[in-house]
LUMTI-686738 format. One record per residue (C-alpha): residue in three letters; x, z, y. Coordinates in steps of 0.2 Angstrom, whole numbers, padded with zeros to 4 digits, always signed. Each point is the difference from the previous one (the first is absolute). Layout:
<pts>
ALAXZY/...
</pts>
This chain:
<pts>
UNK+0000+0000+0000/UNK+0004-0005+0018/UNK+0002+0012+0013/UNK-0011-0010+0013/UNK-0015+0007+0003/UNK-0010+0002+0016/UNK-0002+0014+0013/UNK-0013+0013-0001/UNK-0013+0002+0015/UNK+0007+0017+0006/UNK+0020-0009+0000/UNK-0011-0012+0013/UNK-0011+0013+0011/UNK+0001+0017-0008/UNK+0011+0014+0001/UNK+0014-0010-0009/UNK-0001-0012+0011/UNK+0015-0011-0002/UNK+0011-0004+0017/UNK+0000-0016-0002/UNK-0017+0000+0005/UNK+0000+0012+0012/UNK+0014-0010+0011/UNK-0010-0017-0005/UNK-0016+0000-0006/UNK-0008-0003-0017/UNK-0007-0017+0006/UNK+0011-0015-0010/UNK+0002-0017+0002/UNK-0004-0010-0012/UNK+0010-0014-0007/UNK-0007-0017-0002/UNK+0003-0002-0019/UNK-0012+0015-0004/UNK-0013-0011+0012/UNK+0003-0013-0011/UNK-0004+0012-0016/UNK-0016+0005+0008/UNK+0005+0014+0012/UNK-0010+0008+0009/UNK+0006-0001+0022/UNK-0008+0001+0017/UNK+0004-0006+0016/UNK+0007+0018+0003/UNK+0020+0000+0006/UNK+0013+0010-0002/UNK+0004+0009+0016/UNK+0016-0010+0009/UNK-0001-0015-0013/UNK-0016-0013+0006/UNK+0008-0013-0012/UNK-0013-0005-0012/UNK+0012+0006-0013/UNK-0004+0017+0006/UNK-0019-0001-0004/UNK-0004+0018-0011/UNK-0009+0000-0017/UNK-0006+0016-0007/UNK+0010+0005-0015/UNK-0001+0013-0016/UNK+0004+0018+0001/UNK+0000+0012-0019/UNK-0013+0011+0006/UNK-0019-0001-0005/UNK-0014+0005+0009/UNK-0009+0009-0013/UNK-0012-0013-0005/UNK+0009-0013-0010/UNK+0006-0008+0014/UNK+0019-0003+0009/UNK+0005+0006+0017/UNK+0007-0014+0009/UNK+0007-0003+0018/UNK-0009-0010+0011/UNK+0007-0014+0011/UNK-0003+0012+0015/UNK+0011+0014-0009/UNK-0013+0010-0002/UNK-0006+0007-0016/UNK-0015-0005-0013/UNK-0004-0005-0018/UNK-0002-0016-0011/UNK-0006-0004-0017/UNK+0013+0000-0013/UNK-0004-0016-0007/UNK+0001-0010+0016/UNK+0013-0014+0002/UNK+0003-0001+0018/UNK+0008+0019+0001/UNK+0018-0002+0006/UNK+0014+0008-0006/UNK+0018+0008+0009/UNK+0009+0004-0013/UNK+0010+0020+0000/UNK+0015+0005-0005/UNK+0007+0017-0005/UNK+0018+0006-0001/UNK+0009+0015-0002/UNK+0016-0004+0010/UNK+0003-0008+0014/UNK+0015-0011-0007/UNK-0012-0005-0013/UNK-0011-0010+0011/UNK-0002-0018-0009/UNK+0005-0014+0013/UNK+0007-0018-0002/UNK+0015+0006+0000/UNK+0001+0001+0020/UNK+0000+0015+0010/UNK-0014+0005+0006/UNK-0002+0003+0020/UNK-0010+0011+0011/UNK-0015-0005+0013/UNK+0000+0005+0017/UNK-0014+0012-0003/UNK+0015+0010-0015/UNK-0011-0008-0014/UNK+0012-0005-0012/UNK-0003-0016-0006/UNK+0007-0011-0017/UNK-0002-0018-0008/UNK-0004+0002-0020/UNK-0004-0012-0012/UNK-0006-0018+0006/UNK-0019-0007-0001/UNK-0009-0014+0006/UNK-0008+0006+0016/UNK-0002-0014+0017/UNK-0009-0016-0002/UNK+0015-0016+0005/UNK-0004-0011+0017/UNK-0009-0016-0002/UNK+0012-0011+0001/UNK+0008+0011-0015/UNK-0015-0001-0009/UNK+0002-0019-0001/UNK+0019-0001-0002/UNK-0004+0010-0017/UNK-0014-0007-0007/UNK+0010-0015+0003/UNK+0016+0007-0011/UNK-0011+0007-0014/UNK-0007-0018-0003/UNK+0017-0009+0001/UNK+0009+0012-0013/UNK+0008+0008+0016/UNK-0003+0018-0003/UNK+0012+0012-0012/UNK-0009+0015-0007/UNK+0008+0016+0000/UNK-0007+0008-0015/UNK-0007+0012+0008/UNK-0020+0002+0001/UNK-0014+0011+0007/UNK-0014+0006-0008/UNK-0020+0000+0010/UNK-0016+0002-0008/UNK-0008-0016-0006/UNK-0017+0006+0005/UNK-0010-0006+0016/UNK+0000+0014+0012/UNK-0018+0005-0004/UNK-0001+0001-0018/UNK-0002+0018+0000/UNK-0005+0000-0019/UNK+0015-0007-0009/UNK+0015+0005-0005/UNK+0016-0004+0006/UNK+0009-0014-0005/UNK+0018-0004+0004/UNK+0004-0016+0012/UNK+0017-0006+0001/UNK+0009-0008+0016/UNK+0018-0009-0004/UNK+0013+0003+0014/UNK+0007-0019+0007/UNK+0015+0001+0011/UNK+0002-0011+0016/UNK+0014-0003+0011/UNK+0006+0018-0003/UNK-0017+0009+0000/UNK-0013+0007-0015/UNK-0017-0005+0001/UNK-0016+0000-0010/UNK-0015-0011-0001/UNK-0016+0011+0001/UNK-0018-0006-0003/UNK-0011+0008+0014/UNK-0013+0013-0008/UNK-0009+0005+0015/UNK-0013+0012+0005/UNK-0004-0010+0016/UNK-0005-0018+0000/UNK+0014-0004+0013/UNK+0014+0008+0008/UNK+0015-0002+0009/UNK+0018+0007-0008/UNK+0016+0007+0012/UNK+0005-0017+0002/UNK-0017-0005+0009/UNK-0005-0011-0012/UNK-0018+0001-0005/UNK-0003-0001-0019/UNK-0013-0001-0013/UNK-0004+0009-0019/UNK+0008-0011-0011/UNK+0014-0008+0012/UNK+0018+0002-0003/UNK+0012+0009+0010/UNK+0017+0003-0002/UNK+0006+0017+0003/UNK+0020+0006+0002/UNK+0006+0012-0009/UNK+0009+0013+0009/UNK+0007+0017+0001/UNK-0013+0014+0000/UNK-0001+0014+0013/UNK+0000+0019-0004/UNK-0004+0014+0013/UNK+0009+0016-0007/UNK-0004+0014+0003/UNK+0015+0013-0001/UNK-0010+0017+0001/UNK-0013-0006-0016/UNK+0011-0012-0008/UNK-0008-0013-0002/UNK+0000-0017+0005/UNK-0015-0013+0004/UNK-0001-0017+0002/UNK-0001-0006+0019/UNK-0014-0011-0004/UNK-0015-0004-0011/UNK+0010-0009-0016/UNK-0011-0007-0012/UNK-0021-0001-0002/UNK-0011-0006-0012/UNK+0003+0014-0013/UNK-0017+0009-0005/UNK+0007+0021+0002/UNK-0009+0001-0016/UNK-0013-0009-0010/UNK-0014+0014-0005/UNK-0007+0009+0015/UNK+0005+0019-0006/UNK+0016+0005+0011/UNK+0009+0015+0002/UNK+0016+0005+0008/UNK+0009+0009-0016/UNK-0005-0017-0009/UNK+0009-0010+0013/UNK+0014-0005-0013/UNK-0012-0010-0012/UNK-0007-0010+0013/UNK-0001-0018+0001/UNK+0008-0003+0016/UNK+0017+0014-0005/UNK+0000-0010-0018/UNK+0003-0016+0011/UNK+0014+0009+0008/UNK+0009+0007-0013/UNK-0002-0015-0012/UNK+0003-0015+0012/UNK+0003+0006+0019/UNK+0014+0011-0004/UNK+0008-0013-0008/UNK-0001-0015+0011/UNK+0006+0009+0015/UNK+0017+0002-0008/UNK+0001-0016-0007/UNK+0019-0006-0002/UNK+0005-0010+0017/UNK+0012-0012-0003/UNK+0011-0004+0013/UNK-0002-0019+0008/UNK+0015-0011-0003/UNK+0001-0005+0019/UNK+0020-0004-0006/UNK-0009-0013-0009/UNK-0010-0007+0014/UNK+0014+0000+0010/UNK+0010-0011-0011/UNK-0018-0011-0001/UNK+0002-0002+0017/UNK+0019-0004+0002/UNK-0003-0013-0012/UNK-0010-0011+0013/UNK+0014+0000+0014/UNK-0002+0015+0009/UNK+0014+0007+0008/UNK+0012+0014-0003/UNK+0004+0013+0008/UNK+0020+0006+0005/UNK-0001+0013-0014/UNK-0011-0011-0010/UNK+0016-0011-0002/UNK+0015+0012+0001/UNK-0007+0012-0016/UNK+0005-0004-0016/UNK-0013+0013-0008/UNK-0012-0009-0010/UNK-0008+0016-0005/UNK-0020-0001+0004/UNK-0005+0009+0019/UNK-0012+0010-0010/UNK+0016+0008-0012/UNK+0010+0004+0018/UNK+0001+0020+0005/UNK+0005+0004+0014/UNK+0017+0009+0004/UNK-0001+0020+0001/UNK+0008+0009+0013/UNK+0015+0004-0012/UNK+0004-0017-0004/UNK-0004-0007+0017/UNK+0013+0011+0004/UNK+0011-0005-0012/UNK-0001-0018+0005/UNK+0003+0006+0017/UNK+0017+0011-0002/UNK+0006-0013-0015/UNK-0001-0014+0015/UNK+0012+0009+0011/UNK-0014+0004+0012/UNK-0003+0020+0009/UNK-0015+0010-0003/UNK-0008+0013+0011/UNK-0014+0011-0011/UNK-0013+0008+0009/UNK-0015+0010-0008/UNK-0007+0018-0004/UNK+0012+0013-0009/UNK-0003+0003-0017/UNK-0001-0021-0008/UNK+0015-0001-0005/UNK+0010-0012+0016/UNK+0017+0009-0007/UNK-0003+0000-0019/UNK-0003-0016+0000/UNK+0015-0006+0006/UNK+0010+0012-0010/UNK-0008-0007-0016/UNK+0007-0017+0006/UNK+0017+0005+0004/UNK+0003+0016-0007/UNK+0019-0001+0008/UNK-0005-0003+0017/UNK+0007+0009+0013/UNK-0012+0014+0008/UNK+0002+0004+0019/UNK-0013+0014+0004/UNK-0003-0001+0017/UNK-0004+0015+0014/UNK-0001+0004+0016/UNK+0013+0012+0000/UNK+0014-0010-0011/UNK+0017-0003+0006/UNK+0001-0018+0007/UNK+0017-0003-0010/UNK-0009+0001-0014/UNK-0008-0018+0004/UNK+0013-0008+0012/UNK+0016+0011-0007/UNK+0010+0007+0013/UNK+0018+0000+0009/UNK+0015+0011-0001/UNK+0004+0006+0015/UNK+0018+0002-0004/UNK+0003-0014-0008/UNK-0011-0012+0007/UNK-0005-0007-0016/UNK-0017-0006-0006/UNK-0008+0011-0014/UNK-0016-0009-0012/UNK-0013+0011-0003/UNK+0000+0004-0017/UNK-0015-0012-0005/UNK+0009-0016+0006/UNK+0016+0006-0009/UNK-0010+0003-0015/UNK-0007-0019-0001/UNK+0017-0008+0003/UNK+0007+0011-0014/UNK-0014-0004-0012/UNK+0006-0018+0004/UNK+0019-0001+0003/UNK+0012-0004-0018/UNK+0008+0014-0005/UNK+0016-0003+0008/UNK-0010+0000+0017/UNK-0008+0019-0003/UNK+0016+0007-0005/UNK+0005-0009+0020/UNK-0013+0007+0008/UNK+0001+0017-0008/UNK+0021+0002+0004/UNK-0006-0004+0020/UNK-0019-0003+0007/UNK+0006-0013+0014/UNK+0003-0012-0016/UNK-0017-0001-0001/UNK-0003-0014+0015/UNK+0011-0012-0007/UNK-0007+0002-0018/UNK-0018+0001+0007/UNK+0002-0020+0006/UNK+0006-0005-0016/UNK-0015+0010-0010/UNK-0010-0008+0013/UNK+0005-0020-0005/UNK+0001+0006-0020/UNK-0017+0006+0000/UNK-0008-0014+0007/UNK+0001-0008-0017/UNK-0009+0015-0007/UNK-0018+0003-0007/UNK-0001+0019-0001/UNK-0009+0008+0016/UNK+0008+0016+0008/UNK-0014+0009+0006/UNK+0003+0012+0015/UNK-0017+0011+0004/UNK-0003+0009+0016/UNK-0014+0013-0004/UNK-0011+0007+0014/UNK+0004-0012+0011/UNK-0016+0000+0011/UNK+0001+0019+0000/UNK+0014+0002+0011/UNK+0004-0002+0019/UNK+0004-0015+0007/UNK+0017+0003+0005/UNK+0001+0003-0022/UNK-0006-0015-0003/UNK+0012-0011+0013/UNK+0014+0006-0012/UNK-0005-0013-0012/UNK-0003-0016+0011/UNK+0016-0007-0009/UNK+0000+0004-0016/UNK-0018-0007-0002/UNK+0002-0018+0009/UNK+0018-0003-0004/UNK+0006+0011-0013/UNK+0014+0007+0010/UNK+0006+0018+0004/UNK+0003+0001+0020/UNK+0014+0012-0002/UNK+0018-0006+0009/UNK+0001-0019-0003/UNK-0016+0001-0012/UNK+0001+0001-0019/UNK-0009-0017-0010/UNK-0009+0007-0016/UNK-0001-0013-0012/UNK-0012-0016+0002/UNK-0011+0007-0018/UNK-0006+0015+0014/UNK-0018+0002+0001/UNK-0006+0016+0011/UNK-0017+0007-0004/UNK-0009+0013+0012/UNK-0017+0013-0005/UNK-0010+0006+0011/UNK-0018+0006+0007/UNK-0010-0009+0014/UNK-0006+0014+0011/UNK-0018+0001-0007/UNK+0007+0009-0015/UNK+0013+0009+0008/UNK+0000+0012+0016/UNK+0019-0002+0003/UNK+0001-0019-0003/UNK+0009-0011+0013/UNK-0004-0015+0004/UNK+0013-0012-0005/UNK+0011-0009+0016/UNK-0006-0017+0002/UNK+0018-0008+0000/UNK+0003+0010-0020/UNK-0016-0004-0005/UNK+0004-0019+0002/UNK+0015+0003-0009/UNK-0009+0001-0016/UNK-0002-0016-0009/UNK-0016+0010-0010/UNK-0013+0013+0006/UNK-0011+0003-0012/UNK-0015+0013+0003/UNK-0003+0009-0017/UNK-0017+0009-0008/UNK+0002+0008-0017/UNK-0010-0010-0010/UNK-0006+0005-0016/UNK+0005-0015-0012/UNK+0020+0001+0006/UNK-0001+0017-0004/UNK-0006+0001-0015/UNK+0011-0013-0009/UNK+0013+0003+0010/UNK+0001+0017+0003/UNK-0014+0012-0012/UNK+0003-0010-0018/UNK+0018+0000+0002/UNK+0001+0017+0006/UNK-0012+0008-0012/UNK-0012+0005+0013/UNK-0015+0011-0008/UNK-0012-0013-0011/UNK-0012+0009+0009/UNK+0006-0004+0017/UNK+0000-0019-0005/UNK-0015+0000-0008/UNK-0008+0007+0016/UNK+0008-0014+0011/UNK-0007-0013-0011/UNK-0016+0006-0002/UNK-0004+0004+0019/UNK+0010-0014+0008/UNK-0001-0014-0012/UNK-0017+0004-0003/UNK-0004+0004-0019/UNK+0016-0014-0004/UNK-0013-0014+0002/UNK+0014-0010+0009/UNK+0016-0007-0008/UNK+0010-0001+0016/UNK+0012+0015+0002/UNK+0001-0007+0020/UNK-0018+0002+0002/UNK+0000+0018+0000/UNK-0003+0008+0017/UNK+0010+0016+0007/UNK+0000+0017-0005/UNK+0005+0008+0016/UNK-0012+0005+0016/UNK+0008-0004+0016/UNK+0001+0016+0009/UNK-0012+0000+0015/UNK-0013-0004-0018/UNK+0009+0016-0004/UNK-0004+0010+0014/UNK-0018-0006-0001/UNK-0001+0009-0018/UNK+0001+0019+0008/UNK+0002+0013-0015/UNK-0011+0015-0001/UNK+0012+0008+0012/UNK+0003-0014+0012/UNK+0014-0002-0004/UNK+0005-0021-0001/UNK-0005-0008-0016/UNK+0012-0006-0011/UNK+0008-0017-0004/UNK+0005-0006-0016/UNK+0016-0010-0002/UNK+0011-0008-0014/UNK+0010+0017+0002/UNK-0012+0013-0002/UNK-0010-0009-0012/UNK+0020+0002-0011/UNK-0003+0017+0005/UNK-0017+0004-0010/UNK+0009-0010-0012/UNK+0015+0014+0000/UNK-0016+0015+0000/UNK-0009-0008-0014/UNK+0014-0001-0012/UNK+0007+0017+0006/UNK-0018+0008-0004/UNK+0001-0009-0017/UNK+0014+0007-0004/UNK-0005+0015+0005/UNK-0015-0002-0009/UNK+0006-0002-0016/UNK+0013+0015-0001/UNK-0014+0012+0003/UNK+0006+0005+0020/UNK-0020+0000+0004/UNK-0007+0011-0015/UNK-0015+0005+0006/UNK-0001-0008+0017/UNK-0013-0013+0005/UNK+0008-0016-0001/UNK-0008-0010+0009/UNK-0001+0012+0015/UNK+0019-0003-0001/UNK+0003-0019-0002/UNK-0017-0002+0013/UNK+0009+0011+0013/UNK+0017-0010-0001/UNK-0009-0015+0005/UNK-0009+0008+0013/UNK+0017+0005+0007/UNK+0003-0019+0000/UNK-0013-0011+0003/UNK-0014+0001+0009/UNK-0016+0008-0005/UNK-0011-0013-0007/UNK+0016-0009-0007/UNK+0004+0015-0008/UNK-0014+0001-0009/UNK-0002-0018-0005/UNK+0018+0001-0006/UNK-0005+0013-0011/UNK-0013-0005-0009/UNK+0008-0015-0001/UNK+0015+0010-0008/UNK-0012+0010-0012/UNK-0008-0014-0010/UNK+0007+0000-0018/UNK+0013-0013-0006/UNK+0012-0002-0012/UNK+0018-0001+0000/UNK+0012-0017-0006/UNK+0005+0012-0013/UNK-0017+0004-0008/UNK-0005-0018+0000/UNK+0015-0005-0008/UNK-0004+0014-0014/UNK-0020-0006-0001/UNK-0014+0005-0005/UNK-0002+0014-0009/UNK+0019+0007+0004/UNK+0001-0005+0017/UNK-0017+0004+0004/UNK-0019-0002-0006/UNK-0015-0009+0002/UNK-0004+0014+0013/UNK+0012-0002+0010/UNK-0004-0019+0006/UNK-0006-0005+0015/UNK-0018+0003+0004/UNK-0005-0010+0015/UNK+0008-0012+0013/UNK+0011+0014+0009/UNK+0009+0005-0013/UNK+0004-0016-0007/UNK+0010-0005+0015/UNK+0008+0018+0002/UNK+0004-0004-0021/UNK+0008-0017+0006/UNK+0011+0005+0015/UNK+0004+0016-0009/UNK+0010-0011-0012/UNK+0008-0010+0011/UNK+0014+0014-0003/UNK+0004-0011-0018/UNK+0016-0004-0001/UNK+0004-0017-0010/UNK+0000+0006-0021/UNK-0018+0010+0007/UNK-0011-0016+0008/UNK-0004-0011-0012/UNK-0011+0016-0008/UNK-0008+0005+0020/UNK-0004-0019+0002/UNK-0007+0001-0017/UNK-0011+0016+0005/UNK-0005-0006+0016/UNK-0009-0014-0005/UNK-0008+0008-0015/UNK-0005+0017+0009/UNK+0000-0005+0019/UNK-0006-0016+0004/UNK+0009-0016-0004/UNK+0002-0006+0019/UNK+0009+0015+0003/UNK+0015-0006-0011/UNK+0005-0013+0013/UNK+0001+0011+0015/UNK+0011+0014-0013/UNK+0011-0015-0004/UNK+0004-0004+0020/UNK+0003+0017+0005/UNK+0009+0006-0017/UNK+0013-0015+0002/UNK-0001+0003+0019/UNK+0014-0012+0008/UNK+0013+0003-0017/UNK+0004-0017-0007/UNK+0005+0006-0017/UNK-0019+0011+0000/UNK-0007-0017+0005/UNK+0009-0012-0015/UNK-0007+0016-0012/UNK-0019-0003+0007/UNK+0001-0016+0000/UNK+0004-0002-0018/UNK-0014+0013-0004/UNK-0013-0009+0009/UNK+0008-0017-0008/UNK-0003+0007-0019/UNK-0018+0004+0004/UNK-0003-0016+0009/UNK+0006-0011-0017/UNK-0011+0012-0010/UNK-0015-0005+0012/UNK+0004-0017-0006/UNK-0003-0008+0017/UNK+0009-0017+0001/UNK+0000+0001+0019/UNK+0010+0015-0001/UNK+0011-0004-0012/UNK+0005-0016+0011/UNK+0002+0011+0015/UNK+0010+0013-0007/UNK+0010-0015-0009/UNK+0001-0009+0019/UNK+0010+0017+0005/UNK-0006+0000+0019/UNK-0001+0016+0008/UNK-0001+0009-0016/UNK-0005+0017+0005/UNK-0013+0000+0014/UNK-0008-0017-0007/UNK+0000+0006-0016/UNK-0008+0017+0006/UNK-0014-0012+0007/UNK-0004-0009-0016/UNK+0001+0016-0010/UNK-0014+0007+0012/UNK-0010-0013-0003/UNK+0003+0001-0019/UNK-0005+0021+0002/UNK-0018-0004+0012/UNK-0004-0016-0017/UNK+0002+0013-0013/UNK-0009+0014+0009/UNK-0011-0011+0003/UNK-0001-0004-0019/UNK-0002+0018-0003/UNK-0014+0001+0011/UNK-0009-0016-0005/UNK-0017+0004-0009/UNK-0019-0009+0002/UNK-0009-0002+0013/UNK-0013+0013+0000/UNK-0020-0001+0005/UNK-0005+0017+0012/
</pts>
């Protein structure tokens, strides 16, 4: 059984009034494919939206009325009653969920309204009539053979609108796509002899329209959670077929049957992606024009196989070029690490306002007159000069300028980078920073005559802009030219994770809550398309605790922090420190101590769901663990997933093996992209595990495209998702039933 259901009448005027509704209304628009299904609408509007797509229809509630019939929300958004065995009834489909990370979505972050309401895009359904120029153009394809079906198909009821005394019987609708677009071709079943559709065409019962299919809508509704679609989805469905309703009966009605069996279903139908590479090579084959990079890039690898560059590795590309880098962004994301994990042997100048200028531009003896290097300039040429140079430059200092130009021509012939990184450059005065004018443009120590580091020199600044620090400077205009890169950083939650979390061994728990509240129940595939997991500070401020004191943000460094706590309480755990204690008073007030309120909580019920270890899996049933201990509803099964994405390479093939036996068979592609992360070798070991159980699907197309060797891991990652959504769907397949 589904979880969709519909609201009951007090979540839409009583006491548990959603507020959702109190900020908007209960009034919906309706969508011009329930019209078509026989929908009821008025010539009522949605307040702020006089389009004839927001016309309102009255839709289902759960509730009864006490007399055999359904409460229902009129087209004004006030309340009233319908017979349960009418057609015309509309229905906006609900949504429960326990977290807030475990909000179902496309696979796109979610955004919030102007009036707070939080607003996401989940599943895809066929919704606004097309133009009428579009209405021509494909009737016109479907006739010439022009049209490509998709596969996919959505379900109506065959029955006219007013055949209030027979059953249900199902209606299928076959997905063409057009020019980059879904559609479906829909008999009108009207309950009104004409009408006119958002598109301001008027039509007539038996006429076809096309409609688009698009993304669906959902309010949320943080406080309740529960999420409701924006609109009036589908129409036409009887709520149930014998006029004897009650609300504790709700689940064996009709109209809930139809959602759990086929709406449920078709709103997560697999979207494959359109081959625009394709189309683009169509279109080049008939004389259009290059473009510069069209012509100078010898990748033939399709447009939709590209990623784009992280952080790291844009910065990689930058320092392996030769080229400076000023990193600016919040403390906490990591700015120095990274750069450390790249060169480990780079040279570390920590900079502050109260450091001695000599340690920058060396100094003079006063005596002697000669020039003396600071040590970091001495240090590169050394790591540079032959032997015979050092043991020069260690009998007397002032042998170093003669050597330095010969290092300098030598290492122009060299591919390894010396990395020299200023730390905390934006946090210290002006007159700090003009010590390094220089070094960062020319490579060149000012002391005396001026010391040349070697040409393979590339300097590297951190630092924060002045909305995340109180004692940033801003940088002088003539330094900040200097840099050949300036690159504004924001932890984002991907980098972190592959880079950073699974490498590290970061807490499962702490990866698992990242996927599931920023990558949206793992419904996307795209490491990149995860949002940030750290509040900008004046959202901070806005989030007072119960002493008023700021709220707390949350970045890469604290979030290594509760990864720190958790295992220490672990540990803890398990040698017996916290005999009689409550537990979970004790973990609950460490995060308290680190996150904010409500994060805190979230995090730890997120934490507290049960899962099972790489270990136990490995050992199996009935030695690892039991039949109780599997997963028992879809927040577990992902907290099961990313808890074993801890597997080290002998451990894997048993997780993958559990996770699409016991968790659900589409999470085993996003476990493979976060378990191999960026490793090449981890990638080469998926790769071939997907490849063995592609060849015992039998599928020719795979076979041909694992044996064409293009792109091997993320295209095969998409034809082994598809080869996961066939056979669930297998699983799933059964008759047709009659309500």
């Amino acid at each position: 059984m589904s979880k969709l259901t519909f609201l009951t009448e007090e979540q839409c005027f009583g006491s548990d009034r959603l507020d959702i509704f109190k900020k908007r209304g209960t009034k919906a628009a309706i969508t011009d494919f329930s019209i078509l299904l026989g929908g009821y609408f008025s010539d009522d509007h949605i307040e702020s939206d006089y389009s004839l797509e927001g016309r309102t229809g009255h839709y289902w509630t759960k509730s009864d009325d006490g007399d055999n019939d359904a409460r229902v929300v009129n087209e004004n958004g006030s309340r009233n009653c319908l017979d349960v065995t009418r057609r015309y009834g509309g229905a906006r489909p609900a949504l429960p969920f326990s977290l807030i990370g475990s909000i179902p979505t496309n696979g796109v972050s979610g955004k919030r309204a102007r009036d707070g309401i939080f607003e996401v895009e989940y599943g895809y359904y066929p919704q606004k009539a097309v133009t009428k120029d579009m209405q021509l153009e494909l009737e016109q394809a479907l006739k010439s053979g022009k049209l490509s079906r998709t596969g996919n198909v959505y379900t109506t009821d065959s029955k006219k609108y007013d055949n209030f005394g027979e059953k249900f019987e199902p209606k299928r609708h076959e997905e063409y796509q057009y020019k980059g677009k879904r559609y479906v071709r829909v008999e009108a079943n009207l309950s009104y002899y004409s009408f006119q559709l958002s598109n301001g065409e008027e039509y007539k019962s038996g006429d076809n329209v096309w409609v688009e299919v698009s993304p669906v809508k959902w309010l949320v509704d943080e406080k309740a959670k529960i999420m409701i679609t924006e609109k009036i989805i589908f129409a036409g469905v009887q709520f149930k077929y014998e006029r004897d309703y009650h609300t504790k009966d709700f689940d064996k009605t009709d109209i809930k049957l139809f959602m759990d069996k086929y709406l449920s279903k078709e709103l997560e139908q697999l979207r494959e992606t359109i081959d625009l590479e394709k189309q683009q090579e169509e279109i080049e084959e008939i004389g259009t024009r290059k473009s510069r990079l069209q012509k100078l890039n010898p990748d033939k690898t399709k447009t939709s196989s590209r990623t784009n560059m992280t952080d790291t590795e844009i910065i990689h590309n930058w320092i392996e070029s030769g080229e400076s880098v000023l990193l600016r962004g919040p403390s906490g994301i990591g700015k120095t690490e990274r750069i450390k994990s790249l060169y480990p042997d780079l040279i570390y100048i920590k900079l502050t306002n109260n450091m001695f200028p000599e340690k920058v531009v060396g100094s003079v003896n006063i005596q002697t007159g000669q020039s003396i290097p600071p040590d970091f300039a001495k240090t590169v040429i050394m790591q540079e000069a032959t032997e015979e140079e050092r043991k020069l430059i260690e009998e007397n200092i002032q042998n170093i300028y003669n050597i330095a130009d010969t290092v300098y021509e030598r290492s122009k012939e060299s591919n390894k980078k010396i990395v020299i990184m200023l730390d905390e450059l934006l946090n210290v005065k002006p007159a700090v920073q003009s010590l390094v004018y220089t070094l960062v443009l020319n490579r060149i120590v000012e002391i005396g005559k001026g010391l040349k580091l070697p040409d393979n020199v590339v300097v590297v600044a951190t630092g924060n802009q002045k909305k995340y620090s109180s004692v940033a400077e801003d940088l002088a205009e003539p330094l900040e030219k200097r840099f050949d890169h300036i690159l504004d950083m924001e932890p984002k939650v991907g980098e972190w994770i592959t880079e950073y979390a699974i490498p590290n061994k970061i807490h499962p728990a702490v990866i698992g809550y990242m996927l599931s509240k920023y990558n949206n129940s793992g419904k996307s595939e795209d490491i990149e398309d995860i949002d940030y997991f750290y509040e900008e500070p004046e959202i901070g401020e806005q989030n007072l605790d119960a002493n008023g004191c700021k709220g707390r943000t949350n970045d890469p460094r604290g979030w290594t922090s509760i990864s720190n706590t958790l295992y220490n309480f672990e540990r803890n755990l398990e040698e017996g420190k916290y005999k009689g204690k409550n537990v979970e008073d004790i973990i609950q007030r460490s995060l308290e101590s680190k996150l904010r309120m409500e994060w805190a909580s979230e995090f730890f019920d997120f934490y507290n769901l049960p899962t099972l270890t790489p270990e136990e899996v490995v050992k199996g049933m009935g030695v690892g663990y039991t039949q109780a201990d599997l997963p028992k509803d879809i927040n577990e099964r992902f907290s099961y997933m990313t808890a074993l994405i801890t597997a080290n390479e002998t451990q894997v093939e048993a997780c993958r093996k559990f996770i699409k036996k016991y968790c659900d068979p589409e999470y085993l592609s996003i476990y493979d992209i976060y378990w191999a992360g960026k490793d090449e070798r981890k990638m080469e070991q998926i790769a071939e595990l997907q490849e063995m159980e592609l060849s015992l699907y039998n599928s020719n197309e795979a076979k041909q495209y694992v044996k064409e060797g293009t792109i091997a891991y993320n295209d095969i990652g998409k034809m082994y998702s598809n080869y996961l959504m066939k056979e669930k769907n297998k699983e799933m397949k059964e008759e047709d039933y009659v309500l």
